[in-house]
C-alpha distance (Angstrom), angle and dihedral (degrees) to the residues before:
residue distance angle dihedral
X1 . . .
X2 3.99 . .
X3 3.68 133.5 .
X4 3.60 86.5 -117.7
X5 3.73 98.0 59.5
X6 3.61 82.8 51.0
X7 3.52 103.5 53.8
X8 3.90 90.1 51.6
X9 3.78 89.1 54.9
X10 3.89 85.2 58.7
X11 4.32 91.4 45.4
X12 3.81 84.6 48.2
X13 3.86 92.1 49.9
X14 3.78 89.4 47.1
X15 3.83 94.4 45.0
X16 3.62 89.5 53.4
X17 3.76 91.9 51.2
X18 3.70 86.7 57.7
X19 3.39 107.9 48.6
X20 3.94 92.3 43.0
X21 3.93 94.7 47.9
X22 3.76 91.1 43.9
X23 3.94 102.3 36.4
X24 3.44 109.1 9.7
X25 4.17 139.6 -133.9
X26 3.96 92.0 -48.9
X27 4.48 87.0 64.1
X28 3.32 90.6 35.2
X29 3.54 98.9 61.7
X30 3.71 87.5 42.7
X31 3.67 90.2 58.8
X32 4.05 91.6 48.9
X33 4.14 89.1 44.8
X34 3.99 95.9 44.5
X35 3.82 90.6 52.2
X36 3.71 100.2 91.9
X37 3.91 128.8 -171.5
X38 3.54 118.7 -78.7
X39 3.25 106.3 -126.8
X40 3.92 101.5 -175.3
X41 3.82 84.7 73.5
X42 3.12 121.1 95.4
X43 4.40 108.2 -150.3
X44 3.87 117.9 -144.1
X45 3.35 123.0 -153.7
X46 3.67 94.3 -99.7
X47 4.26 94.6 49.8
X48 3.71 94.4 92.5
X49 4.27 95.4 45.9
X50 4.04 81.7 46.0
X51 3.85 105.7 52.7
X52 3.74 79.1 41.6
X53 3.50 106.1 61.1
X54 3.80 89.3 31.9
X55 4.06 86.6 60.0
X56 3.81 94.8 44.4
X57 4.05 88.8 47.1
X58 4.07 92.5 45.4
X59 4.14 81.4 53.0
X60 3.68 86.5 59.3
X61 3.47 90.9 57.4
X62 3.67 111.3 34.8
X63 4.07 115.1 97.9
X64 3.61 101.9 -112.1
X65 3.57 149.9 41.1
X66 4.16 107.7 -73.1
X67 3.73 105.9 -160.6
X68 3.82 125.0 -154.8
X69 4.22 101.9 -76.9
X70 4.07 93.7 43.0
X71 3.96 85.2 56.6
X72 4.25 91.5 41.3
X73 3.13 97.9 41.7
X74 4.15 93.8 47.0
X75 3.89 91.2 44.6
X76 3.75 84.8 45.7
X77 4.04 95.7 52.4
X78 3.78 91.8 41.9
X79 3.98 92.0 54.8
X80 3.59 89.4 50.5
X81 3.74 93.7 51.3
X82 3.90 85.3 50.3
X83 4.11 95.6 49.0
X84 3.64 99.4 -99.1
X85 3.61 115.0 134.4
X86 3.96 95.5 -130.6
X87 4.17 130.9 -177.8
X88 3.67 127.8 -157.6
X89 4.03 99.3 -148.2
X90 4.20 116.5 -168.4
X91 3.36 115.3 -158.8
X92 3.87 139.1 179.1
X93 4.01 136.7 -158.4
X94 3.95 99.0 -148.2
X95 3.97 94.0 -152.2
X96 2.73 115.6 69.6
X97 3.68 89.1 8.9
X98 4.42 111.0 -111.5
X99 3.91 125.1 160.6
X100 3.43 119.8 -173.2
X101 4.10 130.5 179.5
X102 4.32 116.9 -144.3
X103 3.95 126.4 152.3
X104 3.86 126.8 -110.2
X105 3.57 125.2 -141.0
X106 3.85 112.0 -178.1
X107 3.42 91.3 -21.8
X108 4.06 93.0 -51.7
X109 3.76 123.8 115.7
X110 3.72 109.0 -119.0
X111 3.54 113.6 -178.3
X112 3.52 100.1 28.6
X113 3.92 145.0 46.5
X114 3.72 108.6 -73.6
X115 3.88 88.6 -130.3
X116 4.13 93.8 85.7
X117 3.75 86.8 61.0
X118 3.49 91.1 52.8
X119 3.91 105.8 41.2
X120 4.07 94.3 34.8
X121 3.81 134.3 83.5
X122 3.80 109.5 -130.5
X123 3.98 117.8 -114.7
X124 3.12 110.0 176.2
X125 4.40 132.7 -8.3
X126 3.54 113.9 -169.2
């Protein structure tokens, strides 16, 4: 993992801040759904473990609390940048009501423990 990867984990968590504060959920799921693959890069096997553990290390670092759809939709944005073909999914547990944010690649929860796929309802995938 590089510093560098790093570092944009903590401009992504900071960008996301912004938007949200200023503009709310509505632009910040624009901003996640407008970022499109990149598909001059060329994923290794080892991208999607990397802009992982770079996000979950830049949450160590960043000043506040990052909840469950700041980290998503960073990891999400930073696979895309890095060709991987990434989904933020919501999902709920009616009773007692839970929602929880992980990301999808090719169906497989990434940066999370496969259980919320299996135990939640989907809300929203984008």
């Amino acid at each position: 993992m590089t510093t560098l990867l790093v570092l944009r984990a903590l401009w992504e968590l900071l960008r996301y801040d912004l938007i949200h504060s200023a503009l709310g959920f509505r632009q910040t799921y624009r901003q996640i759904e407008r970022k499109r693959v990149n598909t001059n890069a060329s994923p290794s096997a080892a991208t999607r473990e990397q802009v992982c553990e770079a996000v979950s290390l830049a949450v160590c670092f960043y000043w506040k609390s990052v909840y469950c759809l700041q980290r998503s939709a960073v990891t999400a944005r930073l696979l895309r940048a890095s060709g991987v073909d990434a989904r933020v999914v919501i999902g709920y547990r009616p009773s007692p009501f839970f929602s929880h944010a992980w990301v999808e690649v090719n169906g497989r929860v990434v940066n999370d423990s496969q259980s919320y796929k299996e135990r939640m309802h989907v809300l929203c995938t984008f």
